[in-house]
N, C-alpha and C positions, 0 to 999 in steps of 0.2 A: 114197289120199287124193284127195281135191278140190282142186287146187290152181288160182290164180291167179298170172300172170306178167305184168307190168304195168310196160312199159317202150315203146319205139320197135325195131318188127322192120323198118319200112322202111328199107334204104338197106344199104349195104357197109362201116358202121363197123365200129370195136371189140363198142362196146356191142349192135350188129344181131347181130354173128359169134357172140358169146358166149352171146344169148339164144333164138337160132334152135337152136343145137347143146343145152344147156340143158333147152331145150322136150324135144326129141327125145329126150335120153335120160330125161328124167323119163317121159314118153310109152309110150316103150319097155318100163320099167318099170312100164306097167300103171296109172299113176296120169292120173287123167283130171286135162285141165287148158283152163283157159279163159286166152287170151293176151288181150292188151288193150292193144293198140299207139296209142301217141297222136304226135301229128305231122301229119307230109304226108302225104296219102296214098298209096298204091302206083299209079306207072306198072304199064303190063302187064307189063313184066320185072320187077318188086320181087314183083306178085303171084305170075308163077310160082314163084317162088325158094322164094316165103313158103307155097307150097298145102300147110300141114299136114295138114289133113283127107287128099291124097291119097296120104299115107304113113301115118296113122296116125288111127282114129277115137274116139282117148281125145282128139283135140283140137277146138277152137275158138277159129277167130280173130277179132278183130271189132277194125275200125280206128274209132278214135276223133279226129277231126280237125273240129275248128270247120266247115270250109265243108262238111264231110257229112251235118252234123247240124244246119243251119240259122243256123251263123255265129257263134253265141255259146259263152262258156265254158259259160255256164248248162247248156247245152243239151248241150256235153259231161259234164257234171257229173250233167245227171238223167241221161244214157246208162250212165254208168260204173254209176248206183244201181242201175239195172234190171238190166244185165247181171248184176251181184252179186246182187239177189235172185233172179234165175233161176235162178241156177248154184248158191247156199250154197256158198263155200268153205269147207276147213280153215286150207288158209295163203294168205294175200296177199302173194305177194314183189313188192315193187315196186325199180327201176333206172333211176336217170336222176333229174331235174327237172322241177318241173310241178307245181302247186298242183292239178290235178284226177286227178295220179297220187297225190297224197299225202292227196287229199280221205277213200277210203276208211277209212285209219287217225284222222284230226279225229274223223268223226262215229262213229267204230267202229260200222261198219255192223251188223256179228252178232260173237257170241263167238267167231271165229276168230283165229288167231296170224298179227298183222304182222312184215312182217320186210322188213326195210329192207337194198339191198346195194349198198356202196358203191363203184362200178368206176369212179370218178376222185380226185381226188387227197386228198381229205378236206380240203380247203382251202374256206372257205364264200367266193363271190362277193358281197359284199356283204350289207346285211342283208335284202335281196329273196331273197336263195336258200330254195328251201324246205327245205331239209335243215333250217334253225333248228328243223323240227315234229317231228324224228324223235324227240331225245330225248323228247318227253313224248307222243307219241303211237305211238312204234312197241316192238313189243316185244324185237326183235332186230337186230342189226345182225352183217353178215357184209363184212370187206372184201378188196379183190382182193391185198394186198399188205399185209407188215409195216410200212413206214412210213407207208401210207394209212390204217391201224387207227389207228396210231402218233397222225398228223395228225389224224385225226377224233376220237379222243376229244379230245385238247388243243381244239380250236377248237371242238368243236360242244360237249362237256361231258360226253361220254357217259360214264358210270360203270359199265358193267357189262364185263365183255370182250366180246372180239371177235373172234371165230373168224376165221381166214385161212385164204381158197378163192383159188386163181388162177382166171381167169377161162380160155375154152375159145378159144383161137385157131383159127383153121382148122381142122380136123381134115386136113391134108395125108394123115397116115400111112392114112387110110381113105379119102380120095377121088381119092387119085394112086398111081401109083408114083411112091416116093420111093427113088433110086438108095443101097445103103450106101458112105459116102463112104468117099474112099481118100486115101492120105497122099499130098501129090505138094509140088514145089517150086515154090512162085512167084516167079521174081527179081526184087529191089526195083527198083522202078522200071515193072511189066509188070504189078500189080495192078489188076483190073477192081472198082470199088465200086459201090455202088447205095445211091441213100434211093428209101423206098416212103413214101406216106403223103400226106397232106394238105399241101398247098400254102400253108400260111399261116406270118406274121413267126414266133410262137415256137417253131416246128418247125426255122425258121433254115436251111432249103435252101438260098435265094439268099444268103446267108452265106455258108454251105460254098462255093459258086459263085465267090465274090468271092475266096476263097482259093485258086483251083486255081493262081496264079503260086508258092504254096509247095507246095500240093500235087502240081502233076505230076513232083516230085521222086521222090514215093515210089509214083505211081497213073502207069496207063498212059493212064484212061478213067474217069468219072463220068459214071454213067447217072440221070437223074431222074427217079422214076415219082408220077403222082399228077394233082391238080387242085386248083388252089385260089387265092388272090388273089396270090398270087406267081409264077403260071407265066407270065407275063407280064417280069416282071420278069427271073427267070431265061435266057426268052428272048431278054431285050435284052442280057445280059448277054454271054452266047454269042457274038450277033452282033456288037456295040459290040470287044470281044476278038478275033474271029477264032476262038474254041476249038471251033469246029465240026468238028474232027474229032478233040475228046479228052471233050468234055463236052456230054451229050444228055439232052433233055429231052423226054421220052417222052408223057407225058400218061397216061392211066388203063390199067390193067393188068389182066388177064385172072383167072380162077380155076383152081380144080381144078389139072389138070395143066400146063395153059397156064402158071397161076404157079409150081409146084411146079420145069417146066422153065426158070425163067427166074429165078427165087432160085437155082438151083444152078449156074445158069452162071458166077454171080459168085464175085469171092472174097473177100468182107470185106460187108456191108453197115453203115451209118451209121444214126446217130439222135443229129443232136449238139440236139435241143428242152432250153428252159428253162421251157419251162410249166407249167403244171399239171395233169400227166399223170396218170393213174391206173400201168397197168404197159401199154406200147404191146406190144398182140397179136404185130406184126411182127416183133417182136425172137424171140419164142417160133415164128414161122415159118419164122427163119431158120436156128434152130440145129435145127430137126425136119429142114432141110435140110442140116445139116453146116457150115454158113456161119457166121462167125466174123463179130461184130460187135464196134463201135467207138460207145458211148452216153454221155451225158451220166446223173447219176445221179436225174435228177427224177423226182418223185412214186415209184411203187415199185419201178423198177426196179433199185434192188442187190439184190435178191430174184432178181433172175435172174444176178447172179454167179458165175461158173466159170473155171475154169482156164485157158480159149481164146480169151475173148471180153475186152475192156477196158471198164472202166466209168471217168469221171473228173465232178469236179465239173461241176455244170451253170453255177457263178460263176466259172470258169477257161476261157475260150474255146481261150488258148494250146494248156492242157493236151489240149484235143479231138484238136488238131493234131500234139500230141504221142503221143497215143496211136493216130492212124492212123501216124505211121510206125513210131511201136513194132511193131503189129502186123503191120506189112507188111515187118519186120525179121523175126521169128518166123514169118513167112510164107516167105521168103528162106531159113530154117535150118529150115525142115521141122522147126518146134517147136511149129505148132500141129496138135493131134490131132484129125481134121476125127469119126471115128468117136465119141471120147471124148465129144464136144460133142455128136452124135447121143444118144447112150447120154444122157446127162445129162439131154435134152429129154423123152426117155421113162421116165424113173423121176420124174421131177419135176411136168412137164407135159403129157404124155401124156392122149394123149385116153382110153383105158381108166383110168388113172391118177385123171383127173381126176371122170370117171364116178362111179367107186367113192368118191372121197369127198363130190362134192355129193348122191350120194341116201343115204351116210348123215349127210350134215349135217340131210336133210329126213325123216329117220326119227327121227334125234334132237328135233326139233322137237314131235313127235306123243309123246313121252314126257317133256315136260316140261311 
């Protein structure tokens, strides 16, 4: 197939990790594909990351961003036409927001299959969001999580179902050694945690932060990884406290194995966000690492619920607080099965796993 993937490959999100890996194995499979990245454009490190051509010649990438193209949407708008008449797709999947990602399916460029996917929370941003266009101009909808299918038909109106695809986290298990985890006992009180992720108020880090006089009851150490309008704030927090030698604030985090070795050192990771998340990749990179996590239930993730990990309301702060000591109870009585939680990330969410059902999702598409 001729495929189209039309989304933002720049940068180290979610939505970049899911659409870069995505690309590849569709590629992989033989299927020629034209990417179509809108945004900023790529510094020199975003380009090497991104050099698809130099792994595979079923691809093409072409960055679509206002000031490359002469500053106007417009100007993005005739780019996107052209690239589409050059190439004829079969399918157009488009990911993300943007009135000139959503442009192709408005003017139904040629008789190819739209297909809209939805990797945040199915909750519309006002009525400027452009998802409002999906119902009547796309023809499928795939989303990353049962209760973001759930949320997007209710809000957006969509009537037809809605296949549910997880989206592709890191692929750890292929680009690192990933150690298999081993049962061991951590005494309460001596647990190492860690948030990864974005730095801003709904993710609620400097929260968790504000809390470490309850928390270092059950935590040895709170490690903060990331960047965003709160590391600042967390910082002051640190210092204004003294907790500089229980609670650190790291700033941006490594890949591959760099990350791979730095999620397993810990033993619990957090995600207490009340946003409006799709399903945070992080959480799926934790348990590929045996690491038992402690989340708030927003947007999709009780979809990653198991045996090991705690999920609790995102409207009960208490309850968050509650479930790190829970879990660092369970931790204490070598009651969480650090393997089991491995095993669970690889029938579920595994990258082969995951493989095999997004390209038969896009085989089924060419038969209907």
């Amino acid at each position: 197939m001729r495929l189209v993937l039309a989304g933002t490959f720049t940068g180290y999100g979610g939505v970049q990790t899911h659409l870069c890996s995505l690309a590849r194995v569709l590629a992989d499979a033989g299927h020629d594909l034209l990417l179509l990245s809108f945004g900023r454009p790529p510094d020199a490190k975003h380009h090497d990351r991104n050099d698809f051509p130099e792994f595979n010649s079923h691809v093409r990438l072409e960055y679509l961003c206002e000031s490359a193209l002469g500053g106007t949407a417009i100007d993005t708008f005739l780019a996107v036409q052209r690239a589409l008449w050059n190439f004829q797709p079969d399918v157009y999947f488009a990911c993300g927001t943007g009135w000139n990602l959503f442009a192709p399916a408005v003017f139904k460029f040629r008789p190819c299959r739209f297909v809209f996917h939805e990797i945040m929370s199915g909750e519309p941003a006002g009525w400027r969001d452009s998802r409002w266009l999906v119902r009547r101009c796309f023809d499928f909808v795939v989303a990353q999580a049962s209760p973001v299918a759930l949320n997007f038909k209710r809000m957006f109106g969509w009537r037809r179902p809605i296949p549910v695809i997880p989206a592709f986290a890191a692929p750890l298990e292929k680009i690192s050694q990933i150690p298999q985890a081993q049962q061991r006992r951590v005494p309460f009180g001596t647990a190492r945690a860690a948030i990864f992720g974005r730095l801003v108020p709904h993710k609620r880090a400097a929260w968790l932060v504000s809390q470490w006089p309850r928390l270092n009851r059950s935590l040895r150490e709170l490690h903060i990884f990331g960047t965003g309008s709160e590391e600042a704030l967390i910082q002051r927090l640190i210092l204004e406290n003294g907790w500089g030698d229980s609670v650190f604030c790291h700033g941006s985090y490594g890949e591959a194995q760099a990350y791979t070795d730095l999620l397993t050192s810990f033993d619990l990771t957090l995600m207490p966000t009340i946003g409006a998340e799709g399903a945070p990749l992080v959480l799926l990179e934790s348990m590929a690492c045996g690491v038992p996590f402690v989340a708030t239930d927003a947007g999709g993730i009780s979809d990653y619920a198991n045996s090991e990990c705690v999920i609790v309301s995102k409207s009960d702060s208490d309850a968050f607080l509650r479930g790190i000591e829970s879990l660092c109870e369970c931790l204490d009585r070598q009651a969480v099965d650090r393997l089991r939680l491995q095993n669970f990330y690889r029938a579920h969410f595994g990258h082969e796993v995951l493989s095999a059902k997004w390209l038969a999702f896009f085989r089924s598409l060419m038969a209907t």
